[in-house]
C-alpha positions in Angstrom: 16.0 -9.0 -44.6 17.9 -6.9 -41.9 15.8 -6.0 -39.0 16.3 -1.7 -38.4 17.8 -1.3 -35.3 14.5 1.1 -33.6 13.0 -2.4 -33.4 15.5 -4.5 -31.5 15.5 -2.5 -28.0 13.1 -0.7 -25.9 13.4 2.9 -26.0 14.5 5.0 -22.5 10.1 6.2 -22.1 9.4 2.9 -22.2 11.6 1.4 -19.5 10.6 4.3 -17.4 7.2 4.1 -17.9 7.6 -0.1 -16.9 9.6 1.7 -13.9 6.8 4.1 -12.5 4.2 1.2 -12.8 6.3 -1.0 -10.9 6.8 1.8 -8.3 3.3 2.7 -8.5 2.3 -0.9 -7.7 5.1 -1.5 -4.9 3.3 2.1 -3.3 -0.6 0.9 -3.5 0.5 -3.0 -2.5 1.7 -1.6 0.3 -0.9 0.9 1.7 -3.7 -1.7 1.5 -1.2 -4.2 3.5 -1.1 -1.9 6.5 -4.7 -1.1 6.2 -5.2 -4.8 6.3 -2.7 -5.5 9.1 -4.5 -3.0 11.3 -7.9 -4.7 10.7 -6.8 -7.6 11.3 -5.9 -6.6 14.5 -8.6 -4.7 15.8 -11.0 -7.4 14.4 -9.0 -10.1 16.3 -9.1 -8.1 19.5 -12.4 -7.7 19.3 -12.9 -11.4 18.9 -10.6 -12.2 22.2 -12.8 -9.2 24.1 -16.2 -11.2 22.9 -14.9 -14.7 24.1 -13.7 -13.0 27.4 -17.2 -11.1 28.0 -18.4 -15.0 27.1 -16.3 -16.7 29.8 -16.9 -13.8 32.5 -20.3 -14.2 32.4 -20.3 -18.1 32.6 -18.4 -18.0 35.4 -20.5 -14.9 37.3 -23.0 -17.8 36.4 -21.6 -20.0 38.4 -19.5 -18.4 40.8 -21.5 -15.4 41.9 -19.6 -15.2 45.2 -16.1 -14.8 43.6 -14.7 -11.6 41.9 -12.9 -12.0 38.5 -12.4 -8.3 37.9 -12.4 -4.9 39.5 -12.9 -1.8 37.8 -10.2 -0.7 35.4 -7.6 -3.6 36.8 -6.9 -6.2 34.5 -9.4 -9.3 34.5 -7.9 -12.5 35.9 -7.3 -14.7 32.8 -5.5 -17.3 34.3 -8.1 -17.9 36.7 -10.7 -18.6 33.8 -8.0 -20.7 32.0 -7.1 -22.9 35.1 -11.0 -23.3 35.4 -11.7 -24.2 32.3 -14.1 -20.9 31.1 -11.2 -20.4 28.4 -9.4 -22.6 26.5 -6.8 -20.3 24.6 -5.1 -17.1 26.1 -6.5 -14.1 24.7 -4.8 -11.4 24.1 -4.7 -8.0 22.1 -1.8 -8.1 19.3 -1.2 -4.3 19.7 0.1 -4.8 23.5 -3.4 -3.7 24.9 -4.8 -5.6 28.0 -8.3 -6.4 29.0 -9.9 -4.9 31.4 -13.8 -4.4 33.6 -15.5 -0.9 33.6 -18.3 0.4 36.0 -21.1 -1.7 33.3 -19.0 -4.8 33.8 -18.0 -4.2 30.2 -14.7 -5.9 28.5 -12.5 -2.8 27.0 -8.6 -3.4 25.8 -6.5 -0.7 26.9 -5.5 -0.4 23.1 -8.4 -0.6 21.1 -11.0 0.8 23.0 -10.0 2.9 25.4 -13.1 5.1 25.6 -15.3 2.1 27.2 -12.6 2.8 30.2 -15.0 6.2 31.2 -18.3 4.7 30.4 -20.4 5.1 34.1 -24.0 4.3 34.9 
């Protein structure tokens, strides 16, 4: 028995319908990868301002006479890495850089810019 030819290939609705749900998958896939990417970024930078806040204080612990910050300059990372308050470099993946304001409070330049303002 012959097989009728409506059976052997897809029809043109079909293939376009496989079409927009591909396109349609490709378009979601990629709006929750950038929502992602940008969490994971902030989240991380967070995480690097936390361990620097950590290491700031341990050494105000036990250097009081010695500055490792002013106010809205960069903090000196490389002096808590060469004295061992740090083990990795931190840094911001968006490009921001870490910095004191007047609370003593650990801000990136990227991130969280409105800590820059806070005053007493």
């Amino acid at each position: 028995m012959a097989v009728p030819q409506r059976y052997i290939s897809y029809t043109w609705y079909e293939i376009l319908a496989v079409i927009l749900f591909f396109v349609a998958f490709v378009y979601i896939a990629s709006i929750q990868f950038f929502a992602i990417e940008a969490n994971v970024s902030y989240i991380s930078c967070r995480s690097a301002r936390s361990t620097l806040a950590t290491a700031i204080s341990e050494y105000k612990a036990d250097c009081p006479q010695e500055v490792i910050g002013h106010v809205k300059k960069e903090v000196n990372i490389k002096k808590l890495l060469s004295s061992k308050y740090l083990r990795l470099y931190p840094k911001c993946w968006n490009g921001g850089s870490f910095r004191l304001n007047v609370k003593d409070e650990i801000y990136c330049t990227y991130h969280t810019p409105e800590l820059e303002d806070v005053s007493n």
